[in-house]
C-alpha positions as CSV (number, residue, x, y, z in Angstrom):
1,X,23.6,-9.7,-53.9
2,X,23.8,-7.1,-56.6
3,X,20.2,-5.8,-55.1
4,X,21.6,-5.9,-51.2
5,X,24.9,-4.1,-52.7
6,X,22.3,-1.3,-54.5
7,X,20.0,-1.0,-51.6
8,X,23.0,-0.4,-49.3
9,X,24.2,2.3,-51.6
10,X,21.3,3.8,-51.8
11,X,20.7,3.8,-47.9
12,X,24.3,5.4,-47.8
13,X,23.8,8.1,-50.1
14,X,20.5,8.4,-48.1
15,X,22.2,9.1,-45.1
16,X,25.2,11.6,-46.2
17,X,21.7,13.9,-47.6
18,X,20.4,13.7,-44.1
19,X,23.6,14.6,-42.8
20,X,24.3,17.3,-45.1
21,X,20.5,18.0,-44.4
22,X,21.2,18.8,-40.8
23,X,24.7,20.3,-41.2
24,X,22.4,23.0,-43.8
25,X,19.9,22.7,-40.9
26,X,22.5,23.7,-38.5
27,X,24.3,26.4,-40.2
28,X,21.0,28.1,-41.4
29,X,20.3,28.2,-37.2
30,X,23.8,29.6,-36.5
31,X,23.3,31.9,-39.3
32,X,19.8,33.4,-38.3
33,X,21.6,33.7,-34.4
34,X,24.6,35.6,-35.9
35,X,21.7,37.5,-38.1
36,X,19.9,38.1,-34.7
37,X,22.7,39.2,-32.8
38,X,23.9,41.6,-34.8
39,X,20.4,43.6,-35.6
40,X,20.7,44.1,-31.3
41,X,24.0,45.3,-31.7
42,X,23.5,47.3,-34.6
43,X,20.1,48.5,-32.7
44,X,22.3,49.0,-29.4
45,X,25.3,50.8,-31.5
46,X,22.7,53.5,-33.5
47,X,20.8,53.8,-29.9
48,X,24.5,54.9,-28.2
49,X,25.5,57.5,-31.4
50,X,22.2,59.3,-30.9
51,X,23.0,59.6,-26.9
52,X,27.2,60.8,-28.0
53,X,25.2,62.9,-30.4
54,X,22.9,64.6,-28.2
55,X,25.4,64.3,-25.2
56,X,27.4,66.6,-27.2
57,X,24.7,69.3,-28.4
58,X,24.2,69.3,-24.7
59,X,27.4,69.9,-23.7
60,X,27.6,73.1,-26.2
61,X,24.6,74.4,-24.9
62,X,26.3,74.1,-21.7
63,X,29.6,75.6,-22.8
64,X,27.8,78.9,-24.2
65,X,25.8,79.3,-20.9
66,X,29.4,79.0,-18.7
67,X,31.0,81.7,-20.9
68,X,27.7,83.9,-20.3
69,X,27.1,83.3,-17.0
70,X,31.0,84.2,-16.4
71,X,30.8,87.5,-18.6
72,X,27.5,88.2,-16.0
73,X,30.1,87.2,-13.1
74,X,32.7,89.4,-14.7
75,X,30.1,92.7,-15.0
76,X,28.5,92.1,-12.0
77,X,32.1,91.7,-10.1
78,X,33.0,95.2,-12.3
79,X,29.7,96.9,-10.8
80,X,29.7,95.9,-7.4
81,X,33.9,97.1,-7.4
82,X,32.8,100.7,-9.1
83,X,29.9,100.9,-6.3
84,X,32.3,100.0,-3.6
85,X,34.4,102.9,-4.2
86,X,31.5,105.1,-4.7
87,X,30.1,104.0,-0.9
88,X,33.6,103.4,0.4
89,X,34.4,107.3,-1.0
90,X,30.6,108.4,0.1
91,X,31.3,106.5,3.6
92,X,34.6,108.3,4.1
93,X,33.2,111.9,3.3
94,X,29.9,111.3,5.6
95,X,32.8,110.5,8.5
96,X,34.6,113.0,7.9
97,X,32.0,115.7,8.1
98,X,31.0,114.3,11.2
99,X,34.0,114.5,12.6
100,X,33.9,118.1,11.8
């Protein structure tokens, strides 16, 4: 009886390692999942910085070529007003000597 009472022990003790065995089994699975998951998010994360990052440089470059192309609007609207009169005042003078 002692021996049944040993063996039934030892089968027991058996057991809770296998369990334990499986819960480490387990948890070392969910761990290398969590571990997975977040390299693709770190990965995804670092990929979308770089795009703000260059998104941004873009948008600068962007900025400087409005403000030059309206300084080019602004001189080109100042020429074309200063030739204007001079055509306008030309015009006027040509009509008035035919007139004449």
């Amino acid at each position: 009886m002692l021996n049944s009472n040993l063996i039934l022990i030892l089968c027991l003790l058996g057991l809770t390692s296998l369990a334990r065995a499986g819960d480490l089994s387990a948890l070392q699975t969910a761990v290398h999942i969590a571990q997975d998951d977040m390299k693709k998010a770190k990965e995804e994360r670092d990929a979308d910085v770089q795009r703000v990052s260059a998104a941004k440089k873009e948008l600068e470059r962007q900025k400087i070529q409005l403000e030059t192309a309206r300084k080019n609007a602004f001189l080109s609207e100042s020429r074309y007003l200063e030739s204007k009169k001079k055509y306008d005042k030309a015009q006027a003078a040509l009509d008035k000597a035919w007139k004449q």
